[in-house]
Short mmCIF file of the C-alpha atoms (twelve columns), coordinates in Angstrom:
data_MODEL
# 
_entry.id   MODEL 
# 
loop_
_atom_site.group_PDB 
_atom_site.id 
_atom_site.type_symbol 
_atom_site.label_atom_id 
_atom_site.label_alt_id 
_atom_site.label_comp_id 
_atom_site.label_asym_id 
_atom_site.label_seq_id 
_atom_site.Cartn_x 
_atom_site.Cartn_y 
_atom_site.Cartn_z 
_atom_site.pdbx_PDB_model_num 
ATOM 1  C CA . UNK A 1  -8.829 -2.602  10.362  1 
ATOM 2  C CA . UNK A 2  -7.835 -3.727  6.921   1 
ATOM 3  C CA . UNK A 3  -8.154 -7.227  5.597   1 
ATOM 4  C CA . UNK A 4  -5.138 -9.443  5.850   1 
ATOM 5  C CA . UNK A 5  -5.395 -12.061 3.226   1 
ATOM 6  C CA . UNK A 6  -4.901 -15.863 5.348   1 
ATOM 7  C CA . UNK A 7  -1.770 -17.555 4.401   1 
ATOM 8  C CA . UNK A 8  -1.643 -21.437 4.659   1 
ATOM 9  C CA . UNK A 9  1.269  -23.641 4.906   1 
ATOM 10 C CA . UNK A 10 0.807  -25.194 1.389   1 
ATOM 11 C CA . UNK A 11 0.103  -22.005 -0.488  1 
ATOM 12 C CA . UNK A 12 2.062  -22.165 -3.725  1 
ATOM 13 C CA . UNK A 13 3.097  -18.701 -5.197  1 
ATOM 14 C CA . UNK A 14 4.120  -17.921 -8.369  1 
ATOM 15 C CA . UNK A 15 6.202  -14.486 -9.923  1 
ATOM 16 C CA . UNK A 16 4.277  -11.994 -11.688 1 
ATOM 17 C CA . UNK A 17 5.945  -9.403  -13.674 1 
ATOM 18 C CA . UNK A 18 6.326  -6.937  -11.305 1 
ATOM 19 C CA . UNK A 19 8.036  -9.496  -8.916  1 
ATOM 20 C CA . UNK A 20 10.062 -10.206 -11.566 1 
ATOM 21 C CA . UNK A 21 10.906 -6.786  -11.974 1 
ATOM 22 C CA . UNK A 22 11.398 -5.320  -8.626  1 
ATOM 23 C CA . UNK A 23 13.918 -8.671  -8.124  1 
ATOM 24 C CA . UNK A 24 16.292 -7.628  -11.273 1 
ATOM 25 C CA . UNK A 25 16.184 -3.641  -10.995 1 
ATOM 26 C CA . UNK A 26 18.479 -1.831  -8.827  1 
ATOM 27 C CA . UNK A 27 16.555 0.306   -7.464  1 
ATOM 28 C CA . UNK A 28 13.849 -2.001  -5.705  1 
ATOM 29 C CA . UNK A 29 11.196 -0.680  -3.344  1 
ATOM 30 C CA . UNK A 30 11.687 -3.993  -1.352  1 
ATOM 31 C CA . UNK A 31 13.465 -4.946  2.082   1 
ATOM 32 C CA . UNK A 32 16.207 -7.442  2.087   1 
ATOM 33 C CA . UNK A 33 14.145 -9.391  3.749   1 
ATOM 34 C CA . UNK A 34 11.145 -9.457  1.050   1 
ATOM 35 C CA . UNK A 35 13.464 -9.600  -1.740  1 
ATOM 36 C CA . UNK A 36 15.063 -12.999 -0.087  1 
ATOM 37 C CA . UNK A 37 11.505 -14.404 0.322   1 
ATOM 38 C CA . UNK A 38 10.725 -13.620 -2.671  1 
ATOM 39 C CA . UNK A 39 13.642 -15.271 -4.270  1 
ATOM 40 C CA . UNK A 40 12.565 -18.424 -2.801  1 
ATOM 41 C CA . UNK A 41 9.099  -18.543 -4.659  1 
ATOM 42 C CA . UNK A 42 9.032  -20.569 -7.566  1 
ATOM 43 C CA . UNK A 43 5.820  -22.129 -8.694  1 
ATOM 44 C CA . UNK A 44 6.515  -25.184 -6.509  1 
ATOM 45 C CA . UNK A 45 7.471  -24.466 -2.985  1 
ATOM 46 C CA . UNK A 46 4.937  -24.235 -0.325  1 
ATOM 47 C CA . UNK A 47 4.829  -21.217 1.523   1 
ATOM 48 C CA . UNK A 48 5.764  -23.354 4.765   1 
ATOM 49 C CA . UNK A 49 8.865  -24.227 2.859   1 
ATOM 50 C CA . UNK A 50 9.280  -21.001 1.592   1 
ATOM 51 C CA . UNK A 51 9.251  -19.951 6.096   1 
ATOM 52 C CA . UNK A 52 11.900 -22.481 6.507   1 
ATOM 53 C CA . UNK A 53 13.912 -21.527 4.116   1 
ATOM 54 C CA . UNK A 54 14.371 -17.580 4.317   1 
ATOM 55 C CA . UNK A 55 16.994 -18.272 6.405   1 
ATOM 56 C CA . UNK A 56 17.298 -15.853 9.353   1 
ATOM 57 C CA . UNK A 57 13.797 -14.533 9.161   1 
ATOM 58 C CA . UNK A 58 10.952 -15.706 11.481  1 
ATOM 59 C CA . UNK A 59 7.849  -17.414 10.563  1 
ATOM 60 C CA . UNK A 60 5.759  -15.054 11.129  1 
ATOM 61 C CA . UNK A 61 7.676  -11.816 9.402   1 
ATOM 62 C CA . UNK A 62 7.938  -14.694 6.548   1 
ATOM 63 C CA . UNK A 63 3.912  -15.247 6.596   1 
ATOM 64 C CA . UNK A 64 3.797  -10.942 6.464   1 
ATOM 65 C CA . UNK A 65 5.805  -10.571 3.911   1 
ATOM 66 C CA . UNK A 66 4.185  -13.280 1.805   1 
ATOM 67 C CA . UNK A 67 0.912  -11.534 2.532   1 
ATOM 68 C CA . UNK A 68 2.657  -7.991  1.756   1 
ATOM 69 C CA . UNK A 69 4.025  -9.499  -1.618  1 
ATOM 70 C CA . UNK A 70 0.734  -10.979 -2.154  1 
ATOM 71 C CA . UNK A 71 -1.476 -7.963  -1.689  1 
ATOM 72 C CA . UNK A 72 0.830  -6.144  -3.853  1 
ATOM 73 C CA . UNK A 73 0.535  -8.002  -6.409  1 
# 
């Protein structure tokens, strides 16, 4: 079973270059979804912000795709 890296509630993310990347090219390997969570990350909001936020999406896809994003660097 692989390791799933633990995700709290006040977690603060922050864009790397690739992020930044895969967010302004148009042809992006990532979901809707994953692109819209990672829109909200910003150096400041908590990854339990960042869950209410992503409007639409539920808690726990948010918390996978933060760990998704995360493990991808």
């Amino acid at each position: 079973m692989p390791h799933q890296s633990i995700i709290l509630e006040d977690d603060i993310f922050t864009l790397t270059p690739s992020a930044q990347g895969e967010m302004s090219s148009a042809e992006t390997s990532l979901s809707t979804s994953e692109l819209q969570v990672l829109a909200l990350v910003n150096q400041e909001t908590t990854a339990g912000d960042i869950s209410t936020r992503a409007t639409g999406i539920a808690h726990d896809v948010v918390v996978g795709i933060l760990r998704k994003l995360h493990h991808d660097g």
